[in-house]
N, C-alpha and C positions, 0 to 999 in steps of 0.2 A: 504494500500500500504506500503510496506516494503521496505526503500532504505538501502544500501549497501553505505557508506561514506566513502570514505580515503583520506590522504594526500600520491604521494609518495616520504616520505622524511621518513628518521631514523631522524632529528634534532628532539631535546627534545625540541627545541624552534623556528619551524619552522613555518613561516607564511602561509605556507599551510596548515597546520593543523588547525592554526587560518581561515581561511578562506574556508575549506568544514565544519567545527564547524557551523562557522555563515551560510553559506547556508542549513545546515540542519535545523539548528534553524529557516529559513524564510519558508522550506518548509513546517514545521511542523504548520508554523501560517497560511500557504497560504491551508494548509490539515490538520484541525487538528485531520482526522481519522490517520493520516499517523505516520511512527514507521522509525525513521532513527537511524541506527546504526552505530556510528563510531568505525572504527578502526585503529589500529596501526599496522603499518605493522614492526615495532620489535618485536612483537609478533610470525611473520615469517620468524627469520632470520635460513637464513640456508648455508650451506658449499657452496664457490663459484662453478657455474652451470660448470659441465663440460662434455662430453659423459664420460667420464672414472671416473668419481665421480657417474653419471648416471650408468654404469653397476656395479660399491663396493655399493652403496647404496641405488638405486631402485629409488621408489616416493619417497623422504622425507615425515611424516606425515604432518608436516607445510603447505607443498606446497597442498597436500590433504584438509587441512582444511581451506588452502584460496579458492581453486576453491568449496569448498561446501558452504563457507559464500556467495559466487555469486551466485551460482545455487541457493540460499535459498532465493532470493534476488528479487526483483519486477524492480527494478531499480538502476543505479549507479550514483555515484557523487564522482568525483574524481578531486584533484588538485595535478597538476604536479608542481612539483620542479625541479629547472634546475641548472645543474651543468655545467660548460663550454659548455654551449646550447646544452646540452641532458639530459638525464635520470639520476635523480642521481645515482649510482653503487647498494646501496640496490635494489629500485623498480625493477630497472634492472633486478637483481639475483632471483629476487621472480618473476618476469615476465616470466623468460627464466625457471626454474623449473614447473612454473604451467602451461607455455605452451606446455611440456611435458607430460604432464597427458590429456590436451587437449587444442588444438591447436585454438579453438573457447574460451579463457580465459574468455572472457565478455560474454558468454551464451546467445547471443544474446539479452541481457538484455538495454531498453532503458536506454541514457549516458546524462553526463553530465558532459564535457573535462573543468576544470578552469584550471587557472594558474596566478603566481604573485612573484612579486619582487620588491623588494626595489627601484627597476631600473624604469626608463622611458620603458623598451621594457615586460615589466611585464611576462619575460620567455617565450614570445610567440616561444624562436625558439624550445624548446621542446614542447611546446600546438601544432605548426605547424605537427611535427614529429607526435605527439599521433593521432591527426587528421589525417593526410594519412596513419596510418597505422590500424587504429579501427575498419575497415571494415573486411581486416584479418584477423580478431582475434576475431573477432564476437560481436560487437558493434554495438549495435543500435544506432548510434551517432544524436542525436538530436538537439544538438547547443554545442557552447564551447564560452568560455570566457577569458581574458585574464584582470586581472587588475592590472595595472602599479604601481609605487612612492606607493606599500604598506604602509610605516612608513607616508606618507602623506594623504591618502585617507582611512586609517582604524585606528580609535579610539581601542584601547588596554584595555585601563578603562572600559569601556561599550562595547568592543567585538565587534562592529561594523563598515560597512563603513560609512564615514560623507561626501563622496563623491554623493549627490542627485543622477547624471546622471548613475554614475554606480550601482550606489545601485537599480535604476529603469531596469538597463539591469538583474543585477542578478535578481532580482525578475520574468524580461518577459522571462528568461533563465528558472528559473525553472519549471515555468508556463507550457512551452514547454516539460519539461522532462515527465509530465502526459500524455500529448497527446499521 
């Protein structure tokens, strides 16, 4: 099984990154046939989405070679970053680009919605948004997550949460993303 892992944030020091990291890392002990790949979605930055940037420049290849990392992909796990409780502006831009190429982005591919923040509400009002709208967009949506007080409940040194009770829901979360 091949997962497809991102954070969508551009921070160079975002704790979503830190946090679809470690879920790949559990999935990988919970399946050790299993191949998770992360990636960085700076890798697909592209000119802001527009229709009139869409007829000067077509597909971007970026935006081509995000929807081919998912169609190449068994499964996804993704952690939402939230910016004034939405999407940060990057994932955004690369969202609204690839869903021009095609409008099913998630290839019907079985998901895996996290999200987290330093906060008590751990970004859930973007995990909310991604959840009502996953179905559109062709998500297998499976379970989704939400874990709060980040800097409190994930160890930095060892890369991990030291929070037992959530650490036990990611784990029955990912459990879930095989079925």
């Amino acid at each position: 099984m091949k997962i497809l892992a991102f954070a969508a944030s551009s921070s160079t020091k975002s704790i979503n990154k830190k946090l679809v990291a470690y879920a790949g890392k559990l999935f990988v002990e919970q399946h050790n046939t299993a191949k998770v790949e992360i990636i960085d979605i700076n890798d697909y930055e592209m000119p802001l989405f527009s229709t009139d940037r869409e007829d000067e420049l077509g597909h971007p290849q970026q935006a081509i070679d995000f929807i081919d990392k998912i169609k190449g992909s068994d499964a996804l796990i993704i952690s939402f970053a939230e910016h004034n409780g939405s999407y940060t502006a990057a994932y955004k831009n690369l969202f609204d680009w690839a869903s021009r190429i095609d409008v099913k982005v998630f290839q019907n591919k079985p998901s895996l919605f996290l999200s987290t923040s330093t906060g008590q509400g751990g970004a859930g009002s973007v995990l909310k948004s991604a959840e009502t709208s996953a179905p559109f967009f062709g998500a297998d949506l499976k379970v989704t997550l939400s874990i709060p007080s980040f800097e409190d409940d994930f160890d930095r040194t060892n890369n991990q949460l030291t929070n037992a009770e959530l650490k036990q829901k990611l784990n029955d979360a990912l459990f879930k993303l095989r079925m």
